[in-house]
Every structure is written in C-alpha cells, then in structure tokens.
NUZA-610236 format. One line per 4 residues: their letters; for each residue x, y, z of C-alpha. Coordinates in nm, 2 decimals, always signed. Example, Ala and Ser with C-alpha at 12.3 -4.5 7.8 and 13.67 -1.06 7.14 Angstrom:
// residues 2
as> +1.23 -0.45 +0.78 | +1.37 -0.11 +0.71
This chain:
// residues 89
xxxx> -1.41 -2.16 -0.38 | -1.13 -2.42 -0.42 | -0.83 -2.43 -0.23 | -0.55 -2.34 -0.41
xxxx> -0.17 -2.49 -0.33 | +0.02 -2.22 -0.35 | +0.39 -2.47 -0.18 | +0.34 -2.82 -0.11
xxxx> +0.09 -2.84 +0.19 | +0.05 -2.45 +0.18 | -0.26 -2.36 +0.03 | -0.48 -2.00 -0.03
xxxx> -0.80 -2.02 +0.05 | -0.92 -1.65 +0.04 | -1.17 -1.46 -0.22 | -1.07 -1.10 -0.36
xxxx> -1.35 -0.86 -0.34 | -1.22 -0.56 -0.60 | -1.53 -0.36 -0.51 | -1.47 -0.36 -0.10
xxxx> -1.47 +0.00 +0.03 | -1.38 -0.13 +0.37 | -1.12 -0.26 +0.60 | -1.13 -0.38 +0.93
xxxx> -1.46 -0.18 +0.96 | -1.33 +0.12 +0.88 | -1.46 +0.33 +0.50 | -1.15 +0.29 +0.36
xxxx> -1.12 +0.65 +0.07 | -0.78 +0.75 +0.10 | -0.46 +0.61 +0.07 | -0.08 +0.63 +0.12
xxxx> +0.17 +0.44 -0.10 | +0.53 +0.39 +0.06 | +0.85 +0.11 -0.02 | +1.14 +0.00 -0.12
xxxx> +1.25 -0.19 -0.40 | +1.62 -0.37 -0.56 | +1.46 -0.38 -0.84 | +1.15 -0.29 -1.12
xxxx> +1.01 -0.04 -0.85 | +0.64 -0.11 -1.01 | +0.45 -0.22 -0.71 | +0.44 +0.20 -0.56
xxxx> +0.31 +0.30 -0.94 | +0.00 -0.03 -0.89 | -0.12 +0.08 -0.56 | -0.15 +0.44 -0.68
xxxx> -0.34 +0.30 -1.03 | -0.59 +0.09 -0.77 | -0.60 +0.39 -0.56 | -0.72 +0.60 -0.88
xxxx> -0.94 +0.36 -1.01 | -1.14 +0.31 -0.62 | -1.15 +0.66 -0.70 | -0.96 +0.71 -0.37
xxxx> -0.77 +1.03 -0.20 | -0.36 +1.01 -0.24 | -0.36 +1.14 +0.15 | -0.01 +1.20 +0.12
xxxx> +0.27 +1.18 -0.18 | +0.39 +0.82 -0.23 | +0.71 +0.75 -0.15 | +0.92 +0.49 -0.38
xxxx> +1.32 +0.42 -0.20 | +1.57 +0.21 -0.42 | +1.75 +0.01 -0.19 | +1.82 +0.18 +0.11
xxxx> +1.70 +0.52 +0.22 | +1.98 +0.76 +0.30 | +1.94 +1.01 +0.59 | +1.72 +1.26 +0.41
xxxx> +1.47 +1.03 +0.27 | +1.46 +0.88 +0.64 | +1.41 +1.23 +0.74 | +1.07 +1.27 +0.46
xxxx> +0.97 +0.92 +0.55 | +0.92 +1.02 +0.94 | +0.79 +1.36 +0.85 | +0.53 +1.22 +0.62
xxxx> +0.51 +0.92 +0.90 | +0.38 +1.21 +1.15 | +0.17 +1.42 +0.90 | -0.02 +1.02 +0.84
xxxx> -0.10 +1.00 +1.21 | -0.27 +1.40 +1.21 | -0.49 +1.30 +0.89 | -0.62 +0.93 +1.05
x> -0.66 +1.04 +1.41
C-alpha cells in the first residue's frame, strides 16, 4: 500500500479491513453510537448504518446532541454512560 499525504509531510499509511470483527482482541458485535454535532448531524445515522450492515447489536439507543447538551441530556448521557459499563463488564 502507498503512502498517502494527507498535509504536507503528514501522510496515512493504514489499510481498512471492512470485514474485521475485532478490536483490540476483543469480538467486537455490539455497538453504541454517541456525539455531538454544529452542524449536518449525519455521522450518529453512519455508525448505526455500519452497525446494521456488520449485522451488529445497538447495545444501547444512540444518542445525537446539537451543540451543547443541556442538563437533562447530560443526565441520559451518564445514565446510559453507567448502563454501558454493566453490559461490557
């Protein structure tokens, strides 16, 4: 595979693997989507179509935050934060 510059004297050098099933050594079948966005807010809606089309488990509901969160969707953030440490432990 050829370098490729990405900025003057930064280059990628990596290889995408769309049928990997694993991640840092660990089966990898279940997901979690969460961000923020100023703008579009597509990239929550991509991770959940790769999610479906690994034919992966939505562990928990995405969540998708225009901007900043206000106090309640800190609040569902942490809760689902806590819920996410139950299910991978």
């Amino acid at each position: 595979m050829n370098p490729i510059e990405i900025k003057p004297g930064i280059y990628w050098v990596g290889g995408i693997d769309w049928d990997i099933r694993t991640f840092h050594g660990y089966v990898t079948q279940r997901g979690f989507a969460f961000g923020s966005y100023g703008w579009g807010g597509q990239a929550i809606k991509e991770i959940e179509t790769v999610m479906k089309t690994l034919d992966w488990e939505t562990a928990l509901p995405s969540i998708n935050i225009q901007y900043l969160a206000d106090e309640q969707e800190l609040n569902e953030v942490e809760k689902l934060g806590q819920e996410l440490g139950t299910i991978i432990k």
